[in-house]
Every structure is written in C-alpha cells, then in structure tokens.
C-alpha positions in Angstrom: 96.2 130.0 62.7 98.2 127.1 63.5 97.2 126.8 67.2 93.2 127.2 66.3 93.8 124.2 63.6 95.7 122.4 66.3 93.3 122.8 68.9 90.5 122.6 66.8 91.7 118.8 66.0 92.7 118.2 69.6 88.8 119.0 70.6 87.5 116.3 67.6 89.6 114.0 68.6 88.4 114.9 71.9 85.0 114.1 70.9 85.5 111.0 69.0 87.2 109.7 72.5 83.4 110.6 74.5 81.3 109.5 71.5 83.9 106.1 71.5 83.3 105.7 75.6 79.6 106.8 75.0 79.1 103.7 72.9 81.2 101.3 75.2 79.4 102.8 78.4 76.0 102.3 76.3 76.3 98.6 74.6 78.0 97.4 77.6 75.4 98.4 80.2 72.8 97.2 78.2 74.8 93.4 77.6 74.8 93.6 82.0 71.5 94.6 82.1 70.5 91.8 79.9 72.3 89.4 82.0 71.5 90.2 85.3 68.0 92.3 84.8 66.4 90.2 81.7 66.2 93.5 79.6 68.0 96.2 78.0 67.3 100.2 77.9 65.8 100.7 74.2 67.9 104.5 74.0 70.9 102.9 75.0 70.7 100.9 71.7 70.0 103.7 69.3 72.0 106.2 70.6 74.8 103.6 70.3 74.3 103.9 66.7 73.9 107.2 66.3 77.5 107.9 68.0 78.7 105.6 65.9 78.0 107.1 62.7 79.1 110.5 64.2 82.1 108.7 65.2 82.9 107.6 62.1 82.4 110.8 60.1 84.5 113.1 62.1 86.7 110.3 62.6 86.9 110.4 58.6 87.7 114.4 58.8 90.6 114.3 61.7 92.0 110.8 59.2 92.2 113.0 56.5 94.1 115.8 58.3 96.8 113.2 59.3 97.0 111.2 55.8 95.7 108.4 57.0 93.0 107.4 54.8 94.5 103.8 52.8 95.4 105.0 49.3 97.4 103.3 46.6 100.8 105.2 46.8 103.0 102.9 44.3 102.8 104.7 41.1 102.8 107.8 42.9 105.6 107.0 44.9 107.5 106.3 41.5 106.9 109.5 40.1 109.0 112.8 40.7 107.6 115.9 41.8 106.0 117.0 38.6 104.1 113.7 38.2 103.1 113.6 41.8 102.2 117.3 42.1 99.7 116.6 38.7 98.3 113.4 40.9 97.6 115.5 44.1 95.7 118.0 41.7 94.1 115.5 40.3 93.5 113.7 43.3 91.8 116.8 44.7 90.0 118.1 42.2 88.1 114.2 42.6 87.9 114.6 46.5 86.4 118.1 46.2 83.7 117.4 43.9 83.0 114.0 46.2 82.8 116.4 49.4 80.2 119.2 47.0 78.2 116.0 45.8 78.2 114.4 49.4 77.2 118.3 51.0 75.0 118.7 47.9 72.9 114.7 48.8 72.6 115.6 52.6 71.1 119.4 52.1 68.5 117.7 49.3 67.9 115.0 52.4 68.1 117.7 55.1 64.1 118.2 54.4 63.2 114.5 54.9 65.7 113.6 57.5 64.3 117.1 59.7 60.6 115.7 59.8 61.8 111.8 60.6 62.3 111.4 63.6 63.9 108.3 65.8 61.7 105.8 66.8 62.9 105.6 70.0 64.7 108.9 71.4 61.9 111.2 69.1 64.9 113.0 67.9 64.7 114.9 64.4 66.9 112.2 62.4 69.1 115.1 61.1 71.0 115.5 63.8 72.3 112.3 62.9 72.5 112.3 59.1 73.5 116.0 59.5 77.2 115.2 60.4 77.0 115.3 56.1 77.4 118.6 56.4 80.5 118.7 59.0 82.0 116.1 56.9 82.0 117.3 53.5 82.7 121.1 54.2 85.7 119.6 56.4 87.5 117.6 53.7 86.5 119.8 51.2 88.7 123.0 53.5 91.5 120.8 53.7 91.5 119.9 50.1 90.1 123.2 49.0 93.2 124.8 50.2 95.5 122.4 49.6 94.6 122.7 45.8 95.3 126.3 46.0 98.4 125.8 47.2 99.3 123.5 44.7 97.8 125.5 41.8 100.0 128.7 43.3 103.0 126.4 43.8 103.4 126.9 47.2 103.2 123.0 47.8 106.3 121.5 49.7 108.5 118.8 48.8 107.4 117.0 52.4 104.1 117.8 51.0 104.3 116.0 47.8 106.4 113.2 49.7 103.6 112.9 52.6 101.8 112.3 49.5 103.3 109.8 47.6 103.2 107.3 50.8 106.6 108.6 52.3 106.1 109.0 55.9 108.8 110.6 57.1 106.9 113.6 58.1 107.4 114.0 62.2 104.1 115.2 62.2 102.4 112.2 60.6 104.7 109.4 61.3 102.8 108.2 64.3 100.2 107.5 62.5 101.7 105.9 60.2 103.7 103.2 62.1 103.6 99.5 61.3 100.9 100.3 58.8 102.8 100.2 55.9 
C-alpha cells in the first residue's frame, strides 16, 4: 500500500511539474508573440489559468501529505502528547468537515459549472472547477484516516511530533528546510 501511495504522489507531483511548464510554455509564448508578431493566442491565455488553478489544488493535496501547509505550531509544540494528540483530533475533525463542506459547494455548483462553458476553448467549466472534488476527497483520505488512527491510538510519537512543528521526520525534512 505504501508503494501505490508513493507512486501515486510521485505521478501528482508529476503532473503539477507539466501543468507548471504548461503555463510557462503558454504565457511565455504569448509575451514573444506579442513582441515580435503584435498579438497573442487567446487559448494560450485561458488555459494558462485553468492550469493554474489545477495547479494549485493538487498542489494543496501533495502539501498536505508532506506537512507543509503554514500552521501555528507554538502552543502545540508546548504541549505533551496528550495535549497535542487532543489538538490533531481537533484539528481534523475541523479539516474534515472543511473538505465535506468544500466537496458538498462544488457538487451543488457541479450543475452550473457543467452547462458554462469557457469563452474561449468552449470547454464545460467543470473540468476546471471540478478539481473541488479531487481536492476535498484527497485531504479529507489523509485526514480521514489519520483521525482513525488517532481515535484507535495507533498515532506515533513522530506523528504527533511531525505535528507539533518538529521536523525531524527524514521523510518530511526536506520540505521543511530553511522554512522555519
């Protein structure tokens, strides 16, 4: 199960890196194309934004995986494991009802977002505002199980240290270096 998550992730971040050279190939092109031809290419622009806001959302699901959303760590940090187990519950229970009212606003805007379509490309505008879906179902695994392994007490001391802001963890401390 391991190796699916971890490959899984490698393919996101994957995708982020083609949706990231996407946009660069895209706005750049169109700023030469400006210079040297007078005009731009009109899909260039909106696909631009449309990979940026699927960049950003599964961007925010592979962020989450590695702890690296910002948080504010110094009461936690403060707190032994008792008190910082009870703020990662807490904590979760909040995310997870954020992710089922996020999933829950994008499936009541599915029906709106289906029949819109872009002005330029023509395409149905939930394929962009549909990355809702991927987002909040995403988070909402990670927590989701996370809480019930918290509930069953099956959550780690690295676990509850990861979470109090203490990095030490080999598999997050890239991320993590010269943020703090």
């Amino acid at each position: 199960m391991v190796a699916v998550e971890r490959a899984f992730f490698a393919l996101l971040e994957r995708l982020m890196v083609a949706l990231l050279a996407g946009m660069v190939a895209m706005v750049f092109g169109n700023v030469l194309l400006r210079w040297f031809a007078g005009s731009g290419i009109d899909v260039s622009e909106e696909m631009s934004r449309f990979f940026f806001v699927w960049l950003t959302f599964v961007g925010a699901v592979v962020v989450f995986r590695e702890h690296a959303h910002l948080g504010v760590d110094a009461l936690v940090a403060r707190l032994g494991p008792r008190g910082r187990l009870a703020c990662m519950v807490v904590s979760d229970i909040l995310i997870l009802v954020s992710c089922a009212v996020f999933f829950w606003g994008t499936y009541k805007q599915s029906a709106i977002n289906a029949t819109n379509m872009a002005p330029v490309t023509g395409i149905s505008m939930l394929w962009v505002f549909g990355v809702g879906y991927f987002t909040s179902v995403g988070i909402g695994a990670m927590v989701a199980s996370r809480l019930v392994r918290a509930l069953r007490g099956k959550v780690t001391e690295r676990e509850l240290a990861v979470f109090a802001g203490q990095f030490d963890d080999p598999e997050t401390a890239h991320v993590k270096q010269g943020i703090e």
